[in-house]
N, C-alpha and C positions, 0 to 999 in steps of 0.2 A: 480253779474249780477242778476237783478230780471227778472222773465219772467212769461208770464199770457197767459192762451192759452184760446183764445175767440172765444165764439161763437153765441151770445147775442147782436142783433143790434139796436142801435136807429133806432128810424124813420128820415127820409131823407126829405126835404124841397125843395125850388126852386132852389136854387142853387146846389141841387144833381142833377136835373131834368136837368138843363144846362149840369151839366158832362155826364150825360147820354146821353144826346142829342150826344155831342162831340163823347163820347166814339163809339154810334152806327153808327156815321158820318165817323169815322178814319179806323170802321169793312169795310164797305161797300166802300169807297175811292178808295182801290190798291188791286188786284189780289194777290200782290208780298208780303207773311207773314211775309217778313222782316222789308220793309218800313213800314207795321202796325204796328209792336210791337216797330217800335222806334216811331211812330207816338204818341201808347201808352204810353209809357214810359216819351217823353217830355209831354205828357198830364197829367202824377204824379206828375212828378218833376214842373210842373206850378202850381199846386192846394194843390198835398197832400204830396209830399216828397221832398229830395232835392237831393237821388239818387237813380235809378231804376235799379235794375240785375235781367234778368230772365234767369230762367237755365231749363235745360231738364236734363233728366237722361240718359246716355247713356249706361249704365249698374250700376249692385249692385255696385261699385266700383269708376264707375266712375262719375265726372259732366261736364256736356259743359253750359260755360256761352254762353248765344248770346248778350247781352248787358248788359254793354258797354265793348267795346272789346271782341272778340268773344274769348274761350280758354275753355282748358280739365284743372278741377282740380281734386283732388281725395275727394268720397263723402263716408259719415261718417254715414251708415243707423241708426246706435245707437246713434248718436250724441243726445243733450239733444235739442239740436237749430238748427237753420237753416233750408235748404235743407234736408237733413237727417230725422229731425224731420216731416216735413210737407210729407215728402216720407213715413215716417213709419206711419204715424199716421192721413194722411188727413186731417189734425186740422191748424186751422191759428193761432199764436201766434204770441206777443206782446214783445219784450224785450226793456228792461231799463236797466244804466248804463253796459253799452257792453265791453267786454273786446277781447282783442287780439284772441280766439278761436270763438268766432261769427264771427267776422274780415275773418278771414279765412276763416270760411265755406264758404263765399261768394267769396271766390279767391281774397283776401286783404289782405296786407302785413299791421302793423301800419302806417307805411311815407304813404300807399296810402289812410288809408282813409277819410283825410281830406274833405271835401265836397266842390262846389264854393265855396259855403257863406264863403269859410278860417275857419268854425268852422269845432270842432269834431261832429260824428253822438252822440246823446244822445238815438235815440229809434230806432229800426228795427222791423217792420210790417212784418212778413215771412208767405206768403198768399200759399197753393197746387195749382196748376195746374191740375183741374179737368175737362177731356172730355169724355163724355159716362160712364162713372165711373170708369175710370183709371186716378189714378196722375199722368198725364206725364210727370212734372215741377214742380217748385216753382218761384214765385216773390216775391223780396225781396223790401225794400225802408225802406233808412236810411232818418232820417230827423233831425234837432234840432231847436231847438228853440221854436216859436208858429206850428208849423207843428209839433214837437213832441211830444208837449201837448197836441194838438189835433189828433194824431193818433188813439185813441181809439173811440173817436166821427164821424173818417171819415172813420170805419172802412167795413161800408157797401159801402161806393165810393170805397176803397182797393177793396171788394171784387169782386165787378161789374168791377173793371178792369180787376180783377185774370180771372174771367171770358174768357173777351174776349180776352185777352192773350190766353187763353186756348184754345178758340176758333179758334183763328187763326192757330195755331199751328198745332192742329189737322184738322182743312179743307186744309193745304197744305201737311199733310201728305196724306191723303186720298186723295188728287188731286194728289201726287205723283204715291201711288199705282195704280188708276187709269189709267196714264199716261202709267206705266210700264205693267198692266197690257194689254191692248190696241196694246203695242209694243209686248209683247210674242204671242199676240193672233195673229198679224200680222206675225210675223215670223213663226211662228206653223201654220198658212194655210200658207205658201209661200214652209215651210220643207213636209209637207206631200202630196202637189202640187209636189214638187220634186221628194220624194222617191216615190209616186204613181204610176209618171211618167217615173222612170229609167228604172222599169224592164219591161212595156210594150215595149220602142224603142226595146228591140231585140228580143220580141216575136214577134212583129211586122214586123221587118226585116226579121225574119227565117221562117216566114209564107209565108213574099211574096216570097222569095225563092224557097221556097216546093213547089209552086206553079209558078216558071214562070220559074226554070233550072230544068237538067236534072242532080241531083246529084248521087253519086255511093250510096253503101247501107251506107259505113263506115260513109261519109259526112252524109249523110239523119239521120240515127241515131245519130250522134254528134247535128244535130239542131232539133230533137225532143226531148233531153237529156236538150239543153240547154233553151226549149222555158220553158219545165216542169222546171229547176230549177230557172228560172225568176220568173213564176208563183207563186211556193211556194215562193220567197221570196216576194210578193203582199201579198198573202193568209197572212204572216207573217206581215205584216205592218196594215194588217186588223185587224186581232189577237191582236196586242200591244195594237190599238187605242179603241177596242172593252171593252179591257181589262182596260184598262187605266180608261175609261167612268163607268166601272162597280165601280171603286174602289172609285172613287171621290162620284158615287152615294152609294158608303156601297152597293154594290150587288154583289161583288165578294166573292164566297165560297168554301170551300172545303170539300171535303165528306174521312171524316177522318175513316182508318180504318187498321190492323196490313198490314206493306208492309216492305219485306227484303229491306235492302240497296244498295246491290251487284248489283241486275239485274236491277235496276232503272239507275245506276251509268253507268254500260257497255250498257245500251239503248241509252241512251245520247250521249255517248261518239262515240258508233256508226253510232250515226246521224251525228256527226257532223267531223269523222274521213275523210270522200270524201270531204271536204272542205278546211281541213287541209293539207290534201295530195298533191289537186289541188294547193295549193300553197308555198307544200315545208316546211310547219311545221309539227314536229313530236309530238306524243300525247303520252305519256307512263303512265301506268297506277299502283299503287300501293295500293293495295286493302288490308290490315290485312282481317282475320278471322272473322268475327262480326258474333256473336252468336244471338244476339239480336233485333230481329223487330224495327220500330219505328210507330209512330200514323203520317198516311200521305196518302196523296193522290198521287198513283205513276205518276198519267198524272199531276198533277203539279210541282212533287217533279222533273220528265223529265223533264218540260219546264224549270226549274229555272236555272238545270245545260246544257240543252240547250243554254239558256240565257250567263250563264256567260263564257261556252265553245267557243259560236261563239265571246262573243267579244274578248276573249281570242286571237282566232285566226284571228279576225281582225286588231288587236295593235300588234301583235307580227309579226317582217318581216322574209322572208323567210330564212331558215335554220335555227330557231330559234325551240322553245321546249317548249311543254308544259306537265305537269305535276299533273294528279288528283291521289288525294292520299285519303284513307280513314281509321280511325280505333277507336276503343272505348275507351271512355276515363270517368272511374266512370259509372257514370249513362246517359252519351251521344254518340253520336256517332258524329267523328270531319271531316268534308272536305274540300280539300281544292285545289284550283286549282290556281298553279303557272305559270306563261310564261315568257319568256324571254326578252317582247315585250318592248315597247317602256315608261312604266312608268306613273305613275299617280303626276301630281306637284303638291307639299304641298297645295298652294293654292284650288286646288279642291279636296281636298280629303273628307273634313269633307261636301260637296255637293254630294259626290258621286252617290249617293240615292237617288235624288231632282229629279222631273219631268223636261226635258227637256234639263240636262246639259248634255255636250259629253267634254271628252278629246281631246283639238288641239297637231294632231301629225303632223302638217304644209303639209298635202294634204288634196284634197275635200275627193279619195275617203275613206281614213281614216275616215273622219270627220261627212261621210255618216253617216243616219239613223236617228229616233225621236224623243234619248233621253229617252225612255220609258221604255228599258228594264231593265234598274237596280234598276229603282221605283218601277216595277213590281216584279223583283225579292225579295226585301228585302219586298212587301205585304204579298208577297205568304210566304216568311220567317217566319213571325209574326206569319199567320196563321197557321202553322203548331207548334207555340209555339216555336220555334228555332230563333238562332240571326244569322245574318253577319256580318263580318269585314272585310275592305279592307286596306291595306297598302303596301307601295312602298315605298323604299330608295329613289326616283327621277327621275326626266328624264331620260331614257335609261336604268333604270336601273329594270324595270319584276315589276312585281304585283301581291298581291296574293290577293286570297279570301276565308274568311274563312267561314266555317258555323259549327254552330252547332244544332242538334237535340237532345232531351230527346229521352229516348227509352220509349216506349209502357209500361203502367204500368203493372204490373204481377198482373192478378186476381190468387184471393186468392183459395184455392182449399177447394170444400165442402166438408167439415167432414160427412162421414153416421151418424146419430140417432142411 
């Protein structure tokens, strides 16, 4: 197999100028990046090749042809040719006399790659797929005969195609994102329209109450009890979204400075103990000895395990159990809060941490809330130099959350002179 990796173009004449014409005629045509790139593809196989495959990468490992025939093969980053080659190295190269392992890169068996013309391919042009300055692809075009003699003369018309290949491919992605983005944004005003809206309806109601019956003292204080815990959970939804907006902009901070463990852990745990109660789950607590401070901010270090305490005890149903445990482990300090509850599916697990994703436990009010707080959790995480992990065997079957913190480095003690 000889191969020549070019990069050196003739000059182009009138009849580049017609392909050009073509090629920006077939861009501008269809919306739909698929009809282009076959639109493209019979425009190689008319002029420059006699067969056209272009692939995407859809990871280190893998390739998706989209034409012809759409399919996953496995892609070879060290390969010396092909896909592979044009992925590692952005370089367009030329092969001659092609054997069975070029064949392949391109997802070809030998029986398949005979071309129409009933000959074998003699040269393969393997051009990158270059947009914004990522390889997102390769195009390939086998040809024989006067097309393979002349591949290296029509190797600027290759390239002008690779192009708008490239082109395409990336303006449908980006019309993608768009699209998806557009739809989160819509949904994210329709969710915080919602949660905005829940916990006013019953301050709203206990207000007009307090005001138009005549309740005993026990009632009167059960709906001053209940307007206040509506409230704070707004004030909360304010808090997420505040917080949320800080972080996208890089303006969330922490004012790091020595904080025990112990009394952060039992603050927390006592914010959120009347909630748990209220619905029948138990909170037990198992706290080792920790000798050692950590570098933290305790009103963050509260919200986090606030954070992961109420979803705790929002996914777990009632009679169920929850479980913060904490103790030293080396040079960290380990926590971790297990429940009973209703389980995290494989499928979302490694999202867990995404802006806006919630576990469906097949009710609304399960399903309740922004989405925000476990984004926010694993920031605030970072920020304090510590990691989380979440894992669950499956549905129904409890969820833990781990974290860990370094502890506060030990300043050194001055020696007198």
């Amino acid at each position: 197999m000889a191969m020549t990796a070019v990069s050196n173009y003739p000059a182009m004449g009138t009849d580049a100028e017609v392909f050009l014409s073509e090629t920006i005629s077939i861009l501008a045509t269809s919306p739909d990046f698929r009809v282009t790139i076959e639109n493209l593809s019979v425009l190689a196989n008319s002029t420059l090749s006699d067969w056209c495959g272009v692939f995407t990468f859809e990871s280190e490992h893998t390739l998706r042809r989209l034409i012809p025939y759409e399919g996953l093969y496995p892609l070879n980053i060290h390969a010396a040719s092909g896909p592979g080659y044009a992925l590692r190295t952005g370089e367009a190269q030329l092969l001659t006399d092609l054997d069975d392992e070029v064949l392949a890169s391109l997802g070809l068996r030998p029986g398949e790659a005979a071309l129409e013309n009933g000959q074998a391919p003699t040269a393969c042009l393997c051009l990158p797929l270059i947009a914004r300055g990522r390889t997102i692809g390769a195009m390939a075009l086998l040809s024989s005969g006067e097309k393979a003699d002349a591949a290296a003369r029509d190797l600027p018309l290759a390239q002008a195609l690779a192009n708008a290949v490239a082109a395409a491919l990336d303006n449908a992605e980006l019309y993608r994102r768009a699209n998806e983005a557009n739809r989160l944004k819509d949904e994210f005003v329709a969710m915080v329209s919602h949660e905005l809206r829940t916990p006013l309806t019953p301050i709203l109601g206990f207000i007009h109450l307090l005001r138009t019956a005549k309740l005993s003292q026990a009632n009167f204080d059960r709906a001053l009890e209940m307007i206040e815990r509506n409230a704070q959970a707004q004030v909360q939804i304010v808090e997420d979204l505040l917080d949320a907006s800080r972080i996208v902009a890089g303006k969330l901070h922490v004012a790091l400075k020595s904080v025990e463990v112990a009394p952060v852990l039992e603050a927390a745990v006592a914010s959120v103990r009347p909630l748990a109660e209220g619905k029948g789950v138990k909170i037990v607590t198992a706290f080792e000895e920790i000798h050692q401070p950590i570098d933290g901010d305790a009103h963050r270090l509260q919200q986090i395990m606030w954070h992961l305490l109420s979803n705790a005890v929002k996914f777990t149903p009632p009679e169920g159990r929850i479980e913060v445990s904490a103790r030293s482990d080396h040079d960290q300090v380990v926590i971790q809060v297990t429940d009973t509850g209703i389980g995290i599916p494989a499928g979302l697990l490694p999202h867990i941490f995404d802006r806006f994703r919630q576990a469906d436990a097949g009710d609304s009010k399960t399903r309740s809330g922004l989405g925000l707080g476990l984004a926010i959790v694993r920031h605030l995480v970072e920020l304090h130099n510590g990691s989380i992990e979440a894992a669950s065997a499956g549905r129904g079957l409890g969820a833990v959350f781990t974290l860990k913190f370094p502890f506060a480095a030990r300043k050194a003690a001055a020696v007198p002179s």
